[in-house]
C-alpha positions in Angstrom: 33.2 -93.6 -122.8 34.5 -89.8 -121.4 34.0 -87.4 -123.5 37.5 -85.9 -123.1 38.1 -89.3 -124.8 35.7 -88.8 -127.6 37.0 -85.7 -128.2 40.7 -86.9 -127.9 39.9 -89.7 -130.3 38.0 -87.5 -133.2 41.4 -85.0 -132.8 43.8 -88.0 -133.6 41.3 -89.2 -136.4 40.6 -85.6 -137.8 36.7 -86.8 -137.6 33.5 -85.4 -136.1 32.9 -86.5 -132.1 29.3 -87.7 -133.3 31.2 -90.7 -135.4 33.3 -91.8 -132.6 30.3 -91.7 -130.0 28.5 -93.7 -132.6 31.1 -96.3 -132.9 31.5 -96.5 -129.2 27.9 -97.8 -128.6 28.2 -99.5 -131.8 31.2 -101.7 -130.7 29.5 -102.2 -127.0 26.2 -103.5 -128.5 28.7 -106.4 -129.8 28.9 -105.6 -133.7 31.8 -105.9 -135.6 34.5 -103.8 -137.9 34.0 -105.5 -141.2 29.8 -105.2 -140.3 29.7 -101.6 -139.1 32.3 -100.1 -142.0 29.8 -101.7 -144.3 26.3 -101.3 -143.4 26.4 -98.5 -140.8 27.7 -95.9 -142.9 25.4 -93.0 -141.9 26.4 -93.9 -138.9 30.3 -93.9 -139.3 29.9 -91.0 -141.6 31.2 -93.1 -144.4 34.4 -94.1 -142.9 36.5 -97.5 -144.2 37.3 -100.6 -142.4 40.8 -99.3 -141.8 39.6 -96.2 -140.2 37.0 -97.9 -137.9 39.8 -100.5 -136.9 41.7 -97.7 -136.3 38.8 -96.1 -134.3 38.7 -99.4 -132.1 42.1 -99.6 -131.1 42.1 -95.7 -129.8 38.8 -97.2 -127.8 40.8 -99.8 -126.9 43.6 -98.1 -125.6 41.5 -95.3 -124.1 39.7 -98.1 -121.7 42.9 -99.5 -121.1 44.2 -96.1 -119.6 41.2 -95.3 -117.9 41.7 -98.7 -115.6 45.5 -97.6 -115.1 44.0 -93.9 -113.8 42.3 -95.8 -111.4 44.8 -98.2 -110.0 47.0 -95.0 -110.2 44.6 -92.6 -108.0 43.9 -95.6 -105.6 48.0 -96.1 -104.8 48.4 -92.4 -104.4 45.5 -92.1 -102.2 46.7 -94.9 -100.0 49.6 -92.6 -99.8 47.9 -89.9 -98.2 49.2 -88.1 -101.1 46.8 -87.3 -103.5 45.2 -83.7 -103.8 42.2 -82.3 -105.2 44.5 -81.0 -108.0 46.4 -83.8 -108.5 43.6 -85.9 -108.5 41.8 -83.6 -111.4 45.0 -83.6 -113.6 45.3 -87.5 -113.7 41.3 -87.7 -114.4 41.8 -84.9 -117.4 44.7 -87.1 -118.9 44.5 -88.4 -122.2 48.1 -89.2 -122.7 49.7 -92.1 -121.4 53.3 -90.8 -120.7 51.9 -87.7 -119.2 50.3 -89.6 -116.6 53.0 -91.8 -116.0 54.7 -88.4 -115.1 51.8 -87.7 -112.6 52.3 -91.1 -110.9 56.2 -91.2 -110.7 56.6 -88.9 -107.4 54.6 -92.1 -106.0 55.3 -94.9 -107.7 56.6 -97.5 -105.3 60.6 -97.5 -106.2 63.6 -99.4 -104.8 66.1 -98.4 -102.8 67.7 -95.2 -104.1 70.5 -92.8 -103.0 67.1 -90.9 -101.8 65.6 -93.1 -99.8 68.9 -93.8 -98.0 68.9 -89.4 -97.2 65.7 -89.9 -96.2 66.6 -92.9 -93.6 69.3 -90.4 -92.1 66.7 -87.6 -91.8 67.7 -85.0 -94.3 64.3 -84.5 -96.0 63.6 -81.4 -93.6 67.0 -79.7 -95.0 66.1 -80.8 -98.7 62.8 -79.1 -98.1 64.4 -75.3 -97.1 66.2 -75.8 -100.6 63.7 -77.0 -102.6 61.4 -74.6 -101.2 63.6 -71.9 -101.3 63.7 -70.9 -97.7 67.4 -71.8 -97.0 69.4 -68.6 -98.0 72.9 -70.3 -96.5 72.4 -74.2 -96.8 75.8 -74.6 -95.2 74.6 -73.0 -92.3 71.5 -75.2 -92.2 72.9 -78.6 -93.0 75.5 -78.1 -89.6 72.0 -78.6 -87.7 71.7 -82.3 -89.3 75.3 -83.0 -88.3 74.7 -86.0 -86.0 74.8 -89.6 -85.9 75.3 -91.4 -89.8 75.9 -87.6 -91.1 79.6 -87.0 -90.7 80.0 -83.6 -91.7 78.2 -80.4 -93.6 79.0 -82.1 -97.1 78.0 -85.0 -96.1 74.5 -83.4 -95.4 74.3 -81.3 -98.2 75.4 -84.2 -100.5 72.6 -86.5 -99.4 70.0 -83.4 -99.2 71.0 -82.9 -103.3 70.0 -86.7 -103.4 66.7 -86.3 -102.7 66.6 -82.8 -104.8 67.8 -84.6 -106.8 65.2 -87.3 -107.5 62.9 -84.5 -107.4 64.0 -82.7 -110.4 64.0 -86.3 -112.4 60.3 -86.9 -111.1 58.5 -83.3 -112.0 56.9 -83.9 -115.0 57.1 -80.5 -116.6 60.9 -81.2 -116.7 60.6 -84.5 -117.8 58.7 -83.2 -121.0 60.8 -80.2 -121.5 63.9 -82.7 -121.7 61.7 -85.3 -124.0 61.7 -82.4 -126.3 65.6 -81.4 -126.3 66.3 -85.0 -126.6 63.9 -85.3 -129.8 65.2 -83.4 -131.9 69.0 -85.0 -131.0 70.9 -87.6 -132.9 70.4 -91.6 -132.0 74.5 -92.6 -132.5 75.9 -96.3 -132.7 79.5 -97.6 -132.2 80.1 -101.3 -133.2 81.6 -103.7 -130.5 84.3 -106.3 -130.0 81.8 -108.8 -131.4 80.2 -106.5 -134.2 83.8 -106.3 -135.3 84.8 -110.1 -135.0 81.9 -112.0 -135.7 80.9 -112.8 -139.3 77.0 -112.8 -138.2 77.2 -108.8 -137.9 78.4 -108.0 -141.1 74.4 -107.4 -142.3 74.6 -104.3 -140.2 77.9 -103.1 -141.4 76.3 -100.1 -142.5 74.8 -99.5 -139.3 78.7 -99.2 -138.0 79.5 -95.7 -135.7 77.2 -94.0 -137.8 74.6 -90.9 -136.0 71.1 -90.5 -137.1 68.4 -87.5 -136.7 66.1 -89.2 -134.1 63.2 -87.5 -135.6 64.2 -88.4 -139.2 65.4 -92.0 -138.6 64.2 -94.5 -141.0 61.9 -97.0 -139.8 63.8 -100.1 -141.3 66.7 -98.5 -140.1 66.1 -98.0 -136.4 64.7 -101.5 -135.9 68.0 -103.0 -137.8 70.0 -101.0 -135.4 68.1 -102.2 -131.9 68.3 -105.7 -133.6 72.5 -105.1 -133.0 72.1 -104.0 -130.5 70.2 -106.4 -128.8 72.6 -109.2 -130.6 75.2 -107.8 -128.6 77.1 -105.8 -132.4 75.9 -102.3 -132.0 76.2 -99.7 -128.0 73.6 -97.2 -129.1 73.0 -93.8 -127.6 71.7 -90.4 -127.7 74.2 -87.5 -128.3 72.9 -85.4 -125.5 74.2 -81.6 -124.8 74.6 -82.0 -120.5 75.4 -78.2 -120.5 71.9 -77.1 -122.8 69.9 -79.9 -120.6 71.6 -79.1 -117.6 70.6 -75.2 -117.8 66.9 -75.9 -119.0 66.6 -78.3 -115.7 67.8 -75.2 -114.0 66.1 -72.8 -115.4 62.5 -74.6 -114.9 63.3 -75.0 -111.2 64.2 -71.3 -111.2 60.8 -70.4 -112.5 58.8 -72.6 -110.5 60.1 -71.6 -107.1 60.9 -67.6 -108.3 64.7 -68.6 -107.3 67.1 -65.6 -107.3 70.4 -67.1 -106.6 73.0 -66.9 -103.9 74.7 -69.8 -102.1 72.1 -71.8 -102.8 72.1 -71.4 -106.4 75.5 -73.3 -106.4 73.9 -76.2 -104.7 70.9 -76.2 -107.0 73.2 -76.5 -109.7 75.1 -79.7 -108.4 72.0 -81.0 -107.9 71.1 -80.5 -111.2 74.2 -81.6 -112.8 73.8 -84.9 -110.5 70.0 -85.6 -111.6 70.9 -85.2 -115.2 73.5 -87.5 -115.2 72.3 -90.3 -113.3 68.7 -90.5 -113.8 67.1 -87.8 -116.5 69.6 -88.9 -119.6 69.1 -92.4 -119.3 65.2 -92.9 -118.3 64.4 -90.0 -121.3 67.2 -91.9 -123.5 65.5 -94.8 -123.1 62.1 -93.2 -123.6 62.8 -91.0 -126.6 64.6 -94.2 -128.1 61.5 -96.1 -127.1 58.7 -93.7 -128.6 61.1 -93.8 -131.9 60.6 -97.6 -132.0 57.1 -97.3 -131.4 56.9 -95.1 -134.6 58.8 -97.3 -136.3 56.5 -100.4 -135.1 53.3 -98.6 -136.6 55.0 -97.6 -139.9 56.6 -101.6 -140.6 52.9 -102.8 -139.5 51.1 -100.7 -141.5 53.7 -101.5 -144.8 53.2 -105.4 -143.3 49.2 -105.3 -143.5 49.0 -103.6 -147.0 51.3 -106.3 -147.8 48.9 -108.9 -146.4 46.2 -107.4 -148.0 47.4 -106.9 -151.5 49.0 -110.9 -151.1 45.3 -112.0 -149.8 43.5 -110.5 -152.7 46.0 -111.8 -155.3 44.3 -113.1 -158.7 42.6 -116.1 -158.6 42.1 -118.3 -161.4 39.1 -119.8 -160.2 37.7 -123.1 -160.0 39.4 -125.4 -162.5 40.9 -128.7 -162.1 44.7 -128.1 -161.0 48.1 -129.9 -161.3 49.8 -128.7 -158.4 53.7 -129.3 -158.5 56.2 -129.1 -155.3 59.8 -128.8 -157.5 63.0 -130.5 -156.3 66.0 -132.2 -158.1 67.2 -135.1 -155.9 63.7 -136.0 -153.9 61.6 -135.3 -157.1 58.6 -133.2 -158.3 55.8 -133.7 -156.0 52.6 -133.8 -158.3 49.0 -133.1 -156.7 46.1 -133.1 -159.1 42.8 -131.5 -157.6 39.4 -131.1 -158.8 38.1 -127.9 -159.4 37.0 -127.4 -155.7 40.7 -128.1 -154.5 39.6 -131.4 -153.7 42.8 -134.2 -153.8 42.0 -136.5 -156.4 45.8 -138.0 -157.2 49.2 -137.0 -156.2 52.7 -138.7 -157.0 56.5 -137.9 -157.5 58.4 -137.5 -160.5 62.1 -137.3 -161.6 62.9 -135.4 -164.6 65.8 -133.6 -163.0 69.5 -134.4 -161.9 70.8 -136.9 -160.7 68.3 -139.4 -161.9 67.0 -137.6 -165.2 64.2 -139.8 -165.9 62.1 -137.3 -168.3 60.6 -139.8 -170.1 59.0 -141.9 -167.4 58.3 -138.1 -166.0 56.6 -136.5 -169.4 54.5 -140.1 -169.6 53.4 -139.5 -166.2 52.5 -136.1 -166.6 50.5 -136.7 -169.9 48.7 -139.3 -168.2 47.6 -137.5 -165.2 46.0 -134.5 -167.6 44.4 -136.5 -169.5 43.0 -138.6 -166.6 42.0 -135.6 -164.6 41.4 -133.2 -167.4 43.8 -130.8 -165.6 42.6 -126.9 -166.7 45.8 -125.2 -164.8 49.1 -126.0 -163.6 50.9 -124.7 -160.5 54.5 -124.6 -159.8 56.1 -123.9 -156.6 58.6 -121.2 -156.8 61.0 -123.3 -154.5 64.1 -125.0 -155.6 64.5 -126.9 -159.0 61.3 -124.4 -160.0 62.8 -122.7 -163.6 63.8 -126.2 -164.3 60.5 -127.6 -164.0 59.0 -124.9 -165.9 61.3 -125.8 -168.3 60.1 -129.3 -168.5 56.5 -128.7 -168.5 56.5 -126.5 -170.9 57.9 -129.2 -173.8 55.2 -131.1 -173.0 52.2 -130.5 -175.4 49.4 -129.4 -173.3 45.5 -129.3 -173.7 44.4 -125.9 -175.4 43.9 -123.5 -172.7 46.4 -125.3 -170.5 48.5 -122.2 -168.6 51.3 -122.5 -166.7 51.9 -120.0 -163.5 54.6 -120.2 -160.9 53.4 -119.7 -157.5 54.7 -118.6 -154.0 55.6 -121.2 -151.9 56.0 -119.0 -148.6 54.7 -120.6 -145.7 53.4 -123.9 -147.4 56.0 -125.7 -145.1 54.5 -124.3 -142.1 51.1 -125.1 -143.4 51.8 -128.5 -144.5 53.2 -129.3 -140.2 50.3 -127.9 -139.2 47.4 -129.0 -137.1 45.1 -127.7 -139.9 46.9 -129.6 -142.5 46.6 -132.9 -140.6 43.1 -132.3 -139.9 42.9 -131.6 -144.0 44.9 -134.4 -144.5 45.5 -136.8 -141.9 46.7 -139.6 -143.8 49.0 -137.5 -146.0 52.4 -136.6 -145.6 53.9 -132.7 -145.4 55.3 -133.4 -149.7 51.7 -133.8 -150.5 50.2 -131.1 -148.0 52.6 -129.1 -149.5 51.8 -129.1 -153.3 48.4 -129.4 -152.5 49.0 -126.0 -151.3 50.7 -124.7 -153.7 47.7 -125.4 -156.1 45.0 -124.1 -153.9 46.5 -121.0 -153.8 46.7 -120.6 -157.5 42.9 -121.1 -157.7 41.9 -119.0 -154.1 45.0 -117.2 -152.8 42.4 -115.8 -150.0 41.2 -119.4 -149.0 44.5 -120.8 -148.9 46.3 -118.7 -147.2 44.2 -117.8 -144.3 45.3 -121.0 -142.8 48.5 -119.7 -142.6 49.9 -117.6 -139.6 50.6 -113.8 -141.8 54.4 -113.9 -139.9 55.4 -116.6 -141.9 54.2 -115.9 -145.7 57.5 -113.9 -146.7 56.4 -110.3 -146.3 56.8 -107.1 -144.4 60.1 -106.5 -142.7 61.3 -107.1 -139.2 58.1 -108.9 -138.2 59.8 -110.3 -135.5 61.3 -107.3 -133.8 58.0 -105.1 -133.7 55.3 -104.9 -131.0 54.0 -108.5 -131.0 50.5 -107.1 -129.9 49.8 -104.2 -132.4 51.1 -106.7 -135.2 48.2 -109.4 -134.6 45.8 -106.9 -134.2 46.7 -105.3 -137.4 47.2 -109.0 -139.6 44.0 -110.5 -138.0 41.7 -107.1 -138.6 43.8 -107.1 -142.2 42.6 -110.9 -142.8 39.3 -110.4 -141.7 38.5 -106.8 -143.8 40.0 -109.2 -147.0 37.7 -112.3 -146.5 34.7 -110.1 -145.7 35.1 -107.3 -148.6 35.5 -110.6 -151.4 32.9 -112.5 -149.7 32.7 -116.1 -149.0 30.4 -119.1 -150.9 28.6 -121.0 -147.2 28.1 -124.3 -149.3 31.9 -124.7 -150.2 34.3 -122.6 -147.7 36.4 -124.1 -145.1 35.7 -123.7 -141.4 39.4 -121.9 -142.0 38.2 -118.7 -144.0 34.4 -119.5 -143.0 36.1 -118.3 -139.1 37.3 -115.2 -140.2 33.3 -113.4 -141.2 32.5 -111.0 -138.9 30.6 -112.7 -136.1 31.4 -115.7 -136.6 34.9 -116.9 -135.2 36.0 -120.6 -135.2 33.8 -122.2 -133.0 30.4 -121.3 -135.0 33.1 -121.7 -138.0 33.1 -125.4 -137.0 29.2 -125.7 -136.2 28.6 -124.2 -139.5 30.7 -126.9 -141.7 29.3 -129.7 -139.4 25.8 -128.8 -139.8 26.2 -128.2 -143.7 27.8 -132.1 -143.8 24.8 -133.5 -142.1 22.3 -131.9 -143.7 23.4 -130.8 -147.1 23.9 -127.3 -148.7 22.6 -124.4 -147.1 19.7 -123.1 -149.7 18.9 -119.4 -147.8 20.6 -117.0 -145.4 17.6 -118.1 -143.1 19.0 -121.7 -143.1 21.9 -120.4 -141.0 19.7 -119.7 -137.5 19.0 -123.6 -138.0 22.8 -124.2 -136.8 23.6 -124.9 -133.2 24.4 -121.8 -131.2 24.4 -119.4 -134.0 21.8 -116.4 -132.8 20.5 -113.3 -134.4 23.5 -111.3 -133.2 25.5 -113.6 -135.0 23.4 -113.4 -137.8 23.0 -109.8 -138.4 27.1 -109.5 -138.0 27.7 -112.4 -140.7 24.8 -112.8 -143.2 25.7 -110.1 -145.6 28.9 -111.6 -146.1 28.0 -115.1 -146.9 27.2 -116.2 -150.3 24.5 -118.9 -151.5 24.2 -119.3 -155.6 21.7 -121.3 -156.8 17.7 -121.3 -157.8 16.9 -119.3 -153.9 16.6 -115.7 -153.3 18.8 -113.9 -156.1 20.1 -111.6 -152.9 21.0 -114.3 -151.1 24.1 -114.5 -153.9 24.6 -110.5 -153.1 26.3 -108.2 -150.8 22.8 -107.3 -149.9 21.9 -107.7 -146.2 18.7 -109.3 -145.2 18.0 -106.7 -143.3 17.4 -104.7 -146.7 15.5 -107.1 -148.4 12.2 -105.3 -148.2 13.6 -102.2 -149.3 14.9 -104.1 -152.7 11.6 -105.8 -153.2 10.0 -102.2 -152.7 12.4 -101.1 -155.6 11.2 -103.8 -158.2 8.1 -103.2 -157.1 8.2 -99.5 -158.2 9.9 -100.7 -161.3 6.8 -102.8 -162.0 8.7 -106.3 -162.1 10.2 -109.0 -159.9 13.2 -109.2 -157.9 15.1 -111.5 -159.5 14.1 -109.8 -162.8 15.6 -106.2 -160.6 19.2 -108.5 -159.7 21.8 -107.8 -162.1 19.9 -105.9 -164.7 22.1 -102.4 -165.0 19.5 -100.3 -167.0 16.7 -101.3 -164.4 19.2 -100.4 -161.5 20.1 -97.3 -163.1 16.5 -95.9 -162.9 15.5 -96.5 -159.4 15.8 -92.7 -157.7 17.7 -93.5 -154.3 16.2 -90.7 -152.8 13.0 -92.5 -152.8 13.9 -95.1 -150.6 15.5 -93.1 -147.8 14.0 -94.0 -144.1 15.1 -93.6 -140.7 16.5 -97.1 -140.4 18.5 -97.0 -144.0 20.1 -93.7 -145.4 21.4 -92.3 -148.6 24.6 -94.4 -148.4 22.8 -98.0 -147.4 21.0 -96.9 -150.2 23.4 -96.5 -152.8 25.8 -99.2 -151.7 22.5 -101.6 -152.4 21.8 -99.9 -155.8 25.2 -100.7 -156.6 24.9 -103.9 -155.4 22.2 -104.9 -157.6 23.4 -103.8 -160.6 26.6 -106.4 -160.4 25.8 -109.0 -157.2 28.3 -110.6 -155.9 31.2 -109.3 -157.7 34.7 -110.3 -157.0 37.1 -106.9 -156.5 39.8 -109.4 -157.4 41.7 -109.7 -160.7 42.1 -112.3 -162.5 45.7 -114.3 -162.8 47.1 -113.2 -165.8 50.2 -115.3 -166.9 54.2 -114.7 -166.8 57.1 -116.1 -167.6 61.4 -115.3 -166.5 63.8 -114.2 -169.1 64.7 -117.7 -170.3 68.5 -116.6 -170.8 68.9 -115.6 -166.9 69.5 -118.6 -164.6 72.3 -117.3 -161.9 73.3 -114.3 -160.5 76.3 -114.5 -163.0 74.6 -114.4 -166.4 73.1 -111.0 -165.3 74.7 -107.9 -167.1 74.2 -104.0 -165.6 71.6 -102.7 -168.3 70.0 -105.6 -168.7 66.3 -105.7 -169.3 64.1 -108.4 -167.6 60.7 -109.1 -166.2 60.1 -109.8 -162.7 57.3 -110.2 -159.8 57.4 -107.9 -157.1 57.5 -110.4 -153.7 58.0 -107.9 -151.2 57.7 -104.2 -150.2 59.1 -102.9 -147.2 59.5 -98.7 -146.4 62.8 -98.7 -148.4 61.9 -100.1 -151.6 60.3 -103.3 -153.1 62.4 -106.8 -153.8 61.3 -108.8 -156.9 61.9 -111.9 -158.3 63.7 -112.4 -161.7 63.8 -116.0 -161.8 67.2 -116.7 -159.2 67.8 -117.7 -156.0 68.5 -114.0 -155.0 65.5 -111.3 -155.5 66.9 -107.9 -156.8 65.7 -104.7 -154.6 64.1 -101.5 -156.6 65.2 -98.8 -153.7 62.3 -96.6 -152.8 64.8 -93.5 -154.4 64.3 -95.3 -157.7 60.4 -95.3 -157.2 59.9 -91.4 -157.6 60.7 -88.4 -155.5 61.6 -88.1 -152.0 59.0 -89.5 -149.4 57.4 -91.8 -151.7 55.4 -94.5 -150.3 56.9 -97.9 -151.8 53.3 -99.5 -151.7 51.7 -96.5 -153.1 53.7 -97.4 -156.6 53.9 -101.1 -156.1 51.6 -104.2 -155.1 52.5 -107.4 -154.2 53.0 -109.8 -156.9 52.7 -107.2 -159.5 54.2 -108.5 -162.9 56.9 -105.4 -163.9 60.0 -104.6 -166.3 63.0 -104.0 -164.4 66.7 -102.8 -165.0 69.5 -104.0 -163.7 71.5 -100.8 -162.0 74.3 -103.0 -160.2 75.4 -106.8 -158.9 77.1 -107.6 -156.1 78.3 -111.5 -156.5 80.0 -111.0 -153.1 77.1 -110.3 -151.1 74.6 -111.6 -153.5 72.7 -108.5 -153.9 71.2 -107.3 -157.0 70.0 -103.6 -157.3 67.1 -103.0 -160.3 65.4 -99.8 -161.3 61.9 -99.9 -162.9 61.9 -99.9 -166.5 60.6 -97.0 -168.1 57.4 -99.2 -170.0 56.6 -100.7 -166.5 53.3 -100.1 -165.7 53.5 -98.6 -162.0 
């Protein structure tokens, strides 16, 4: 990679060149994020996963331009247009928009008001004004007289044409207008339809309101494009012609040492004409364009810490699960799973209205935990689910029993889905479904990974930002998760197994199919016995993968193989074994990292592994605590301003966080509620956080509930 790219990139960052150079070769000799963030740390200088995800999408976008610089130099040059200067100022580019500023003098355009002056041979007068050699330009336009070009005005009309598109293509101009328009207001004004049609009333408050540009919220801005692009909202910039118009004129003045005179006042129409109809809407349209970029990156960002904080929810591990889909006329779908998520049973029950039958339900129940020994129950947070909680929880269960209600976002899309059939192919969605709904009680990461992120419930206007930068940030988001909890070889799907760095879903596949034919894998080494998997592939995934059992104690371990000798080397200076080293604190706490420092494995390899040893293998996740609704709240109705009442927090978005009290409608905790101005929602709140909330206000017209964090919440 250039080194003005380097250098670019380490600005951005606020990092050293060395890391990004590192990186670059790094990411070219085929390693991955989740690998490099973790075990090339004196490489990286210590940097995160985020921030070397971060590091490959500048690299990515950096290549990206470098290919546009060339097809851009190669259509100039075709031109006959392209000067050693010009040439030098699009290779020293390392902004996108200023090179599109470079290229637009040359960009093949259609037919403008130009090109027709051109056609009727005016360029030659537009020259002696542009170029300032045409003191009286009514005197020189009565040479161009002739033919198509009636009269003098005529001339000097289409000769401002092509000035004209000059003044809209001269980059310097262009910027210096970006600027003014910056710092303007971004103004709506509601249409015939956003008046008349009901569907527009959720952007009421977006009604013929102005905005700073450069202070417009994120949420805000995409609601507003939303209208407009539903036909509710005309959006604009509030632009000052006169201020824009006299910049425009001022620039030209200074570039071509203009003094005035007649031609001054044809310079000025000019102006006024290029301002109009091409500067204010292309740099409209571009300033209202970089502000939706803006907001893209901030709802993307808000969207992946969602995504991460919902992927490493609590677990409650591995115990045998009663997983129930609620419903009132179709039933309670029931699926009972083994401890490894495994179906074992599933059936429907129907304690609710209209058929009521609880005591065929509660035998039914009763039977199927003491049949399966069932350890945890799962309800679905869907329709008829207070109800069912309700009725559980007069059933007498086994000591240590719990109860948890869990999120049934995206199970319906998961229980359609190609995965779910190839789960479950002689199943139907009801069963898919609850079966779901329990596996994510006991693994929210290994459930939900089979799910696409756009369709679990979080973020905010997932739909309206950049497509592209939104996968790239869920599917680097998913894999960081899976890779920084780790994942068991002998028991994960070919769903999560997909998502560890190097492996992807066709080794994924090869993986589980080899493990079925020949057993449980019983080292790290087993895994260059699979089909197509090679050392690259090794090195990226090994450290990730888990094995428990009688083997190599570091196979169970964060620990890469590549390190192994430099842990038996440890024990060895210890004076004991390696398994005896694994998990022992006081013995970890005397090795001297120093010590064990080489060229190949610095200070921080070494004290990740020394940290490593003293607790292998251990899960950064919480554990599922339990929860239950305020048993006196069951509609919007019953609530009361003042009232006091727990709730889980189910979203977070830029302006504030929406939780779930127990009703159909989740309340919202604006971010002003959440501390001082600027504060970051997810900075005080994660996803599925149990809290104590207060209600401020309800709204039974609009069904909205606005709640302020209690003053004993824990946030």
């Amino acid at each position: 990679m250039k080194e003005l790219y380097v250098d670019r990139i380490a600005d951005i960052m606020g990092i050293k060149s060395w890391q990004v150079e590192n990186c670059v070769e790094m990411f070219a000799d085929g390693d991955t994020i989740p690998f490099i963030s973790r075990y090339r740390k004196e490489k990286t200088g210590g940097m995160d996963d985020a921030q070397v995800a971060e590091l490959k999408h500048y690299i990515d976008v950096f290549n990206e331009m470098e290919k546009r610089k060339e097809t851009v130099l190669k259509t100039i040059s075709e031109s006959g247009s392209l000067t050693e200067d010009l040439k030098e100022q699009i290779e020293n580019c390392v902004n996108s928009t200023e090179l599109e500023d470079l290229y637009l003098p040359f960009r093949p355009k259609r037919r403008t008001r130009a090109t027709a002056a051109r056609e009727l041979g005016l360029e030659p007068l537009a020259d002696l004004m542009w170029n300032v050699r045409s003191r009286y330009p009514s005197s020189d336009a009565s040479k161009f007289v002739k033919g198509d070009v009636a009269n003098i005005e005529a001339a000097l009309a289409g000769a401002r044409d092509i000035i004209s598109e000059r003044l809209s293509e001269t980059a310097a101009i262009r910027e210096n207008q970006r600027a003014i328009f910056r710092k303007r207001h971004l103004c709506t004004k509601v249409t015939k339809s956003g008046r008349e049609n009901p569907e527009a009333d959720k952007y009421r408050n977006c009604f013929d309101k102005s905005y700073p540009l450069d202070r417009i919220p994120a949420h805000t801005l995409l609601a507003i494009l939303r209208a407009e692009n539903e036909g509710f909202l005309k959006v604009s910039i509030d632009t000052d012609a006169q201020r824009s118009c006299d910049k425009i004129y001022y620039d030209f003045c200074k570039a071509h040492a203009f003094s005035g005179g007649e031609l001054a006042e044809q310079i000025k129409l000019a102006v006024q004409d290029s301002f109009k109809r091409l500067i204010e809407p292309s740099i409209s349209a571009e300033v209202i364009r970089e502000a939706k970029n803006r907001a893209d990156i901030e709802s993307i960002n808000v969207f992946g810490d969602n995504l991460r904080q919902l992927l490493l929810g609590a677990p409650v591990g591995q115990k045998r699960t009663m997983a129930i889909d609620p419903g009132f006329r179709n039933g309670c779908k029931i699926a009972c799973l083994s401890a490894e998520g495994k179906l074992l049973h599933h059936t429907i029950i129907y304690p609710h209205p209209p058929q009521n039958d609880k005591v065929k339900s509660i035998t039914a129940v009763q039977e199927m935990i003491g049949k399966y020994k069932i350890e945890a129950i799962a309800i679905g947070n869907g329709t008829a689910s207070r109800e069912t909680e309700d009725f559980i929880k007069r059933i007498r269960l086994p000591e240590g029993c719990k109860v948890w209600t869990v999120s049934e976002d995206g199970a319906s899309i998961y229980s359609a889905s190609e995965v779910a059939r190839k789960e479950f192919p002689d199943e139907d969605v009801t069963v898919r479904g609850a079966v779901s709904i329990g596996r994510r009680l006991m693994d929210p990461l290994a459930e939900l990974v089979k799910i696409d992120p756009k369709n679990l419930g979080i973020g905010q206007y997932q739909h309206d930002v950049d497509q592209g930068l939104l996968k790239e940030k869920l599917d680097n988001t998913v894999e960081s998760c899976v890779n920084s909890v780790g994942v068991n070889l002998n028991t994960a799907s070919p769903y999560l197994l997909s998502y560890v760095a190097g492996i992807g879903p066709s080794l994924s596949e090869s993986i589980v199919s080899y493990r079925d034919k020949e057993g449980a894998f019983s080292s790290r080494e087993d895994l260059k016995k699979v089909p197509r998997l090679g050392a690259k592939a090794f090195k990226q995934c090994a450290g990730f993968l888990r094995i428990r059992g009688e083997g190599n104690p570091l196979d169970a371990s964060a620990v890469h193989p590549e390190s192994y000798g430099i842990v038996d080397a440890m024990a060895k200076s210890l004076g004991v074994s390696t398994r005896e080293l694994v998990g022992n604190q006081d013995l970890c706490s005397r090795i001297n990292a120093q010590d064990f420092v080489t060229d190949q494995a610095g200070l921080p390899t070494i004290n990740d592994i020394i940290k490593e040893l003293a607790k292998p293998g251990l899960d950064p996740r919480e554990q599922a605590g339990e929860f239950s609704f305020a048993e006196d709240v069951r509609s919007i109705e019953d609530l009361k301003t003042g009232m006091e009442l727990p709730g889980i927090v189910t979203n977070i978005t830029n302006f504030g966080a929406f939780v779930d009290i127990g009703l159909h409608e989740n309340g919202l905790i604006h971010v002003s509620k959440l501390g001082p101005r600027g504060t970051d929602p997810t900075k005080v709140l994660k996803l599925h956080q149990h809290i104590t909330v207060i209600v401020e206000s309800v709204d039974l017209d609009r069904s909205r509930i606005a709640l302020r964090p209690a003053g004993k919440s824990k946030i």
